[in-house]
N, C-alpha and C positions, 0 to 999 in steps of 0.2 A: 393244202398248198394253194388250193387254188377257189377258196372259200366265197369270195363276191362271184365269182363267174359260177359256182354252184348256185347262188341264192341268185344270181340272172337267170337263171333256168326254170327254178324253183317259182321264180313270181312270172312265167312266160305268160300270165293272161295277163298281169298289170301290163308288161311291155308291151304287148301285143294290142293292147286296148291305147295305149298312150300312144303308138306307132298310129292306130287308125284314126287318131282328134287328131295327126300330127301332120301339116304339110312338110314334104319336104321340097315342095317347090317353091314353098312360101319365100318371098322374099324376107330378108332375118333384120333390116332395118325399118321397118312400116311401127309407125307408132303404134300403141294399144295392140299390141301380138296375140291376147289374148283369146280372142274371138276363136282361134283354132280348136277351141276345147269346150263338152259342155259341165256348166256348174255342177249341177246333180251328178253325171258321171263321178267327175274327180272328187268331190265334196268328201272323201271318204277317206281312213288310211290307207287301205289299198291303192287309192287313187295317187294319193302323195307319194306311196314309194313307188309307184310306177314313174309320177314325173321325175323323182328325185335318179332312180335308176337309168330315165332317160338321159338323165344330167350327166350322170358316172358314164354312160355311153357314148358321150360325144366325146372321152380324152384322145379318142383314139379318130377322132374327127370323121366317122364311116357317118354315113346314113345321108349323105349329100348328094340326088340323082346327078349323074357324070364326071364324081369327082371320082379319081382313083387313090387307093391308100396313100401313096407315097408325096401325093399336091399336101394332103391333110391332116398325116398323122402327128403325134406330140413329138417322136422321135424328133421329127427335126431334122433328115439328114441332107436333105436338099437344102434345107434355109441356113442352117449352120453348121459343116460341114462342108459340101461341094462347093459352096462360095468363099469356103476358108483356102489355107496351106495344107489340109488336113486329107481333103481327098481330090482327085477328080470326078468327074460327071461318070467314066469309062464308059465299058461297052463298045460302042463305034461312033464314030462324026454324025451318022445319018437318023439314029434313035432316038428320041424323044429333044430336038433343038429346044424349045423353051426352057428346058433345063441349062442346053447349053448358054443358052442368052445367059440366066442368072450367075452362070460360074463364070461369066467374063464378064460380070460387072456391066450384062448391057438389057438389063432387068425393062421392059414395056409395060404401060400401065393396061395393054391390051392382054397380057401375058396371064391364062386362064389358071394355071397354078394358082397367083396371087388372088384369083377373084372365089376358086373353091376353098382355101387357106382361110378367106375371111368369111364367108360364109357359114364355113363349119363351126370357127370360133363364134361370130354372133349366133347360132342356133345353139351353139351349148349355155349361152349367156342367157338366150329369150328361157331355155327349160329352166335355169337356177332362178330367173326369175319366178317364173310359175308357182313353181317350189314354195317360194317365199310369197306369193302371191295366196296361194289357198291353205297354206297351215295355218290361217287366219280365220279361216272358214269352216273348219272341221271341228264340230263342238268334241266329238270322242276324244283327241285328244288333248295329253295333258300336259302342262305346263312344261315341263322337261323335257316331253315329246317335242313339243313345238319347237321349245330352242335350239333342239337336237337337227332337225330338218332344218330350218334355218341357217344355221351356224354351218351345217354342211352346204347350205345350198351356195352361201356365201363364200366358202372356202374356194371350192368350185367358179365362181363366179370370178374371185379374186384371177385364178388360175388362168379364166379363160383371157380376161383382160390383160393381163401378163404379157400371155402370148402374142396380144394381137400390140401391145405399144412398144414392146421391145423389137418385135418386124415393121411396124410400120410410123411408132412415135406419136402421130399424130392422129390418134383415135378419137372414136366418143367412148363416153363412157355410160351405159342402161342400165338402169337398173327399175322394181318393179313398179314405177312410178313413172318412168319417162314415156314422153307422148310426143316429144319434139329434141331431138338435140344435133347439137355442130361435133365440130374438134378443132376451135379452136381454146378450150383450157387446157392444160397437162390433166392428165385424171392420177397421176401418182400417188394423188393421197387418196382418193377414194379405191386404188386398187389396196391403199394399207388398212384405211379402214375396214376393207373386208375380212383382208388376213387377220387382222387384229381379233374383229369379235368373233373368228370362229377360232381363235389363242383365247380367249377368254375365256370360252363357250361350250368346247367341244371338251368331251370327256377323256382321260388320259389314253383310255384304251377304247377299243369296240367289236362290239360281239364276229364282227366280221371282216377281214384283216383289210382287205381293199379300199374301206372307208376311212377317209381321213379321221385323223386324233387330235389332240391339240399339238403335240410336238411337230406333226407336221406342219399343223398351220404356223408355229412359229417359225421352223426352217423356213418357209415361202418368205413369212413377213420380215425374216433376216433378209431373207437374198434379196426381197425389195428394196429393202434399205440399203445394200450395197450397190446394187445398179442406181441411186439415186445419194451415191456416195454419203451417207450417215454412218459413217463409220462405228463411232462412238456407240450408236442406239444398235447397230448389229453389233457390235463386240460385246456387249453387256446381256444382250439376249443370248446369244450363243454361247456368254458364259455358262447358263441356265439349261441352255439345251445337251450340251457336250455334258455335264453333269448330269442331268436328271432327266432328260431325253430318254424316251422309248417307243417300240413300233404299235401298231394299232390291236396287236396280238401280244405286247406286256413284254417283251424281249429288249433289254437295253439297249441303248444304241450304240456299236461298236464295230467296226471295221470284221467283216470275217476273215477267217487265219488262212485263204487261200485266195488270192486273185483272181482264179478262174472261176469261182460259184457263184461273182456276181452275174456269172452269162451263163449257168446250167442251171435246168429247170428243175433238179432235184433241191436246188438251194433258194430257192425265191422265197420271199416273203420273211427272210432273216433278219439279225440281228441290224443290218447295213441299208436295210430298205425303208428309208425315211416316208418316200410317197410312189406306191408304182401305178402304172395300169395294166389291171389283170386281163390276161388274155386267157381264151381255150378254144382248142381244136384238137381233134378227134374221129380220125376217119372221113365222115363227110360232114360231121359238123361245124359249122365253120361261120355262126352268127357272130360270137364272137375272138373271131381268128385275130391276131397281128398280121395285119394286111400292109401297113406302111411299107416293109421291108424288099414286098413283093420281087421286085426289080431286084434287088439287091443282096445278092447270091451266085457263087462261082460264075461262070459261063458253061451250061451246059451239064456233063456228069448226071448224077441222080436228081439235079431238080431241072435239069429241063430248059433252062434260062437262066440269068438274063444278065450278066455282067456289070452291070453299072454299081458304082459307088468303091473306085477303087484306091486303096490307100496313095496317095503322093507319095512320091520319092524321097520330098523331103521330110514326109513324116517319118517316114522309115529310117533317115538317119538319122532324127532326132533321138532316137532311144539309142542311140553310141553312147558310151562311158570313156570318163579318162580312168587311168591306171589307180585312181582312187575311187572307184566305183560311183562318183558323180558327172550328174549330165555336163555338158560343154556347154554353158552358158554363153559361151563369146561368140554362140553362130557358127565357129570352126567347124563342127559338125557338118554341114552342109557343104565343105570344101570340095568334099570325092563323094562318090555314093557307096553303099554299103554295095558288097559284090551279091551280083544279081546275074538271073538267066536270063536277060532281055535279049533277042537275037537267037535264041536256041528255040529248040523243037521239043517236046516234051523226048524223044527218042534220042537228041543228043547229051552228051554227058556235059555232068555241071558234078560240082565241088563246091557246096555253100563252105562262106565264110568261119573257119571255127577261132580266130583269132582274135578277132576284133572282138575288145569287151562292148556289152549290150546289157542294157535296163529286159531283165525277162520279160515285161509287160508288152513290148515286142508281139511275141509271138502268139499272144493272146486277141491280138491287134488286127494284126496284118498277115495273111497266111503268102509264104515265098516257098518255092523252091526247095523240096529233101526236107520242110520241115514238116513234123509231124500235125495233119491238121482236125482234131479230134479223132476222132477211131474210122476215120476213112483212110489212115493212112499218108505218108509221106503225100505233101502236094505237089501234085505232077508238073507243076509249070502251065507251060502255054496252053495246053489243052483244057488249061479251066479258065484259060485266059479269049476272049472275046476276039478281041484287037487288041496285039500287046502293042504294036507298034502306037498306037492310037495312044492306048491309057496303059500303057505299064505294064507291070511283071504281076503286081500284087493282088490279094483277094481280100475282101471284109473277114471278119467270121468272129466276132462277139455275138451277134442278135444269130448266126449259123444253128441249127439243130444239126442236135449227134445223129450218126449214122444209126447208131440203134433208136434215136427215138422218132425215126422217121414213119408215118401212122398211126403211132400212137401219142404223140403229143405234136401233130401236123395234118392238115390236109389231105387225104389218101389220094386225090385226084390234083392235088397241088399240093407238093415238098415245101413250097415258100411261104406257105400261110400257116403258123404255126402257135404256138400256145404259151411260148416266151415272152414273158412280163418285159413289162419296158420299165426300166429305171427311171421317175422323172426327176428324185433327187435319193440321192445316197447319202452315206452317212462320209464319207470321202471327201463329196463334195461341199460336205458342210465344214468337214475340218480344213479341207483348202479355203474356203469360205473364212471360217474364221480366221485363219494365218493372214488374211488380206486384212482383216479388219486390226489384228494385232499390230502389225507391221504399221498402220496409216493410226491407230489409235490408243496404242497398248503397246506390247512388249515386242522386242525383235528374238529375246529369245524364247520365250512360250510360243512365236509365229515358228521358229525351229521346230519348238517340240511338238507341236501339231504337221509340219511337213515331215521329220520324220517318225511320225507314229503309221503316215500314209507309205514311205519307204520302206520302214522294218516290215510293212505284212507283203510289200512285193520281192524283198528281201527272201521272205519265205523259202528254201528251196523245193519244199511241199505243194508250192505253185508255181515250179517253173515245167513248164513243158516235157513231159514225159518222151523220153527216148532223143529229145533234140538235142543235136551235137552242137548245139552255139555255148559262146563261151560268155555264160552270165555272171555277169559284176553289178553289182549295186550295194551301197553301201549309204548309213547317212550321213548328214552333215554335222561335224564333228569341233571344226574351228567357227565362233560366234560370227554373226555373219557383222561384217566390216561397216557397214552403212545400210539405211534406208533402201538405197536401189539396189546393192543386190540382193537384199531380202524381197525387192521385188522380183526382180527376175528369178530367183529361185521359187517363189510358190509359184509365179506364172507359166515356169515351165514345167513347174508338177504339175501343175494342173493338163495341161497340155498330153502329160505322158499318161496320168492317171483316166481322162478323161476323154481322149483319143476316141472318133467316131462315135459317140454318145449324143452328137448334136449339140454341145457349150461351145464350138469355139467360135465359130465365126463373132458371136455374140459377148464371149469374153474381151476378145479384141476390139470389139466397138466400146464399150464401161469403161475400161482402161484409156480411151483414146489415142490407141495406138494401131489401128486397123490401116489405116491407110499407107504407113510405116513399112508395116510389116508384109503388107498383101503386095504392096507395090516392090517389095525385095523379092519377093517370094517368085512374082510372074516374069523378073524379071531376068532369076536362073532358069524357074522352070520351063520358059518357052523354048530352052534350046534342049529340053530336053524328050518336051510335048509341043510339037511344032503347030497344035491347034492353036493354042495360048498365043502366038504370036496375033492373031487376030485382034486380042482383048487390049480396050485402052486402058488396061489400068482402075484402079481403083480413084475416085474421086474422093475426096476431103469434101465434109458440107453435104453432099449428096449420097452416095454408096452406104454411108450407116444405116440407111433406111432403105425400106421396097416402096416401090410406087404404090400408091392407093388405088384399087383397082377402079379404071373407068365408069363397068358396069354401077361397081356399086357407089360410084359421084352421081349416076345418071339417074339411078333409081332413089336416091335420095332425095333431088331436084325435083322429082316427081312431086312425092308424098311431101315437098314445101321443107324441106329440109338441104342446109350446107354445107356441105366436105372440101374443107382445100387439099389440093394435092398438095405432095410433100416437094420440099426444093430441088429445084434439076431434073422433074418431071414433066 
């Protein structure tokens, strides 16, 4: 299950040799990066898969002095989530403000989140360089070897560039030849040409499940081509991939028969895990734990802290059904909220809702009041609530460890650092993926029959909530969808229900160009509901799609005779 984080173990003197060539104070834009390391050392394969392991080590963005998991990690649930309709910041007003700044849309280029974010991403950029830097140099190995290293280091590379121009747009782009660069080109196509030659390159499966395969790399270089609307070039790959797609461990690619295994640790690395990052922890080991999430666990109980990252209200009604077990596309939804214990005392009596039909995906989501929340039992309400007045009634609990696997698959000295892979793409997310691309390039009814292939397994009753008395309906769509828009709005809001707290929406909502639409209705109920929000101006159009470019590193670029423009309305 947990097969690269084995083999991080297994090579602890490559890492531990490649940690000690490794600054990590290093500033991560300075031309020719190289010098960090010595030739003879790495000249070796030993050498290569220690840089390349460094590579696979940065998805989770740790090894940055001062940065904390949750500025860095791939989840994403600060950059896209807390800035969406998806969640609040929770906790209380007075905890960590620069978070607060970015959920109110009042994001500073001094804002130190943004400056450890890009940081992390350029140093995992400079190691996939490296990579590709010395399998050039290593007479041992052999031709297959080297494209193997390569093609991974690029994949990786792709990924990390992803990351950093879909937050900020206006990137450079390194690679192991730059000595000098701006950001004033798009690097769009250089982030495809990477995906591409490791779709070329990489072999279908590999010996070790964590290491990307070609099918992964394909899912990336679809999703690129959707954020860069090519619909056509992603619909025609995705035909290829949803066909003959498989995990890196030889499992076709297929949705598994229970919504809740994509979040239990017994189920990782399944049929549905297009690309993760492996985590382990284990008593006190904890090199490489899931630390992003840190914060972001009940208030209090058995971990000890810390509140933040709590579902919105309005997420929570979204997963309401009409009397045909489909969502409420027209926003009605949002009209009343679902009955909730806001106002009560974990000791006063409450009566959850069992009337109102609800998408099970729900409870898998968002942990409320009487419902059962893995094997800790019904969730008590406010006493796992921070500030309920502050941020709500609700709790996270997908990335949650079970109460049984508390020590043993966690932190024995911290319950929040745990050994639960992070999804960076699913196989869900590809078939919403593709439905986008059908709908804009292809068919409105095959984008059906991919929306509900992602319905019938939440459909499941085998994955709805054990012992919960809510009244689940869901059902798929059955009458051909009428036009082009609402075939829009239907996979947009699957995607929303499906993909809840995972870190896509914020980011959804800007591709689509409808972020400012949507964020600015959004704060416009939710202030009266989260009297913090009255503070936020709003979401700006032109400006808000993007983070500020972090000061620091304009300054330190300036230095080393290099140009960064800030992004507009910065």
């Amino acid at each position: 299950m947990k097969q690269i984080s084995r083999y991080l173990i297994v090579s602890g003197i490559a890492i531990a040799a490649f940690m000690a060539f490794s600054g990590c104070t290093k500033e991560y834009l300075e031309p020719q990066p190289f010098s960090r390391y010595s030739t003879e050392q790495l000249q070796s394969k030993k050498g290569i898969e220690g840089l390349l392991l460094g590579a696979y080590g940065m998805l989770d963005g740790q090894g940055i002095a001062g940065a904390s998991g949750w500025m860095v990690g791939a989840t994403n649930w600060v950059y896209g989530d807390v800035v969406s309709d998806d969640a609040y910041k929770g906790t209380d007003a007075g905890d960590q403000p620069q978070m607060t700044e970015i959920e109110l849309f009042a994001s500073q280029a001094a804002n130190t989140y943004f400056y450890y974010k890009w940081l992390s991403l350029y140093d995992g950029v400079a190691r996939t360089n490296d990579v590709i830097k010395f399998a050039g140099l290593i007479p041992e190995l052999t031709e297959a070897n080297k494209k193997d290293y390569i093609a991974q280091a690029r994949f990786l590379r792709g990924h990390f560039h992803f990351e950093a121009k879909r937050l900020w747009n206006k990137v450079p782009y390194t690679d192991e030849a730059t000595t000098t660069y701006d950001n004033k080109t798009d690097i769009w196509s250089k982030i495809e040409a990477d995906f591409k030659f490791a779709y070329d390159n990489l072999a279908p499966t590999q010996p070790l499940v964590g290491k990307a395969n070609k099918w992964a790399a394909g899912a990336y270089l679809a999703k690129v081509y959707m954020y860069e609307k090519k619909f056509v070039e992603a619909k025609a790959l995705y035909d290829v991939i949803i066909a003959e797609g498989m995990t890196a461990n030889g499992k076709k690619y297929d949705l598994q028969k229970e919504y809740w295994k994509n979040f239990d640790i017994a189920f990782e690395n399944s049929e549905e895990a297009v690309f993760s990052q492996q985590n382990q922890a284990s008593g006190i080991v904890t090199a490489s734990a899931e630390t992003s999430y840190e914060l972001a666990y009940p208030y209090g109980g058995v971990w000890g802290c810390c509140g933040f990252f709590q579902p919105s209200q309005n997420l929570v009604n979204s997963f309401k059904t009409d009397a045909n077990g489909l969502p409420l596309l027209d926003e009605s939804y949002n009209n009343t909220n679902l009955l909730n214990d806001e106002g009560l005392t974990s000791n006063q009596p409450f009566t959850t809702d069992i009337v109102t039909p609800l998408d099970p995906r729900l409870d898998w989501t968002a942990g409320r009041r009487s419902i059962p929340y893995y094997d800790y039992g019904p969730h008590p309400g406010r006493s796992w609530i921070r500030d309920q007045a502050y941020a709500g009634p609700y709790s996270p609990k997908k990335h949650v460890t079970k109460n049984s696997e508390l020590g043993n698959f966690t932190n024995s000295n911290n319950f929040r650092q745990t050994a639960k892979n992070y999804n960076i793409i699913r196989f869900a997310d590809v078939l919403l993926m593709a439905a986008e691309a059908e709908i804009e390039a292809g068919s409105l009814s095959k984008a059906q029959e991919y929306i509900n292939r992602v319905r019938a397994r939440a459909a499941n009753p085998a994955g709805f909530v054990p012992g919960s008395p809510a009244n689940y309906q869901i059902k798929p769509y059955t009458s051909p969808f009428e036009s082009q828009e609402t075939a829009r709005k239907a996979v947009r809001f699957e995607r929303r229900l499906e993909l809840a707290m995972e870190g896509h929406r914020f980011f959804d909502l800007v591709r689509w160009g409808i972020a400012d639409q949507v964020l600015n209705a959004y704060v416009s109920v939710e202030k009266n509901r989260r009297s913090y929000l009255k503070s936020s101006g709003g979401f700006t159009k032109g400006k808000n799609e993007y983070y500020p470019i972090p000061n620091r590193v304009i300054e330190i670029a300036a230095k080393a005779g290099n140009t960064l423009q800030q992004n507009p309305g910065y």
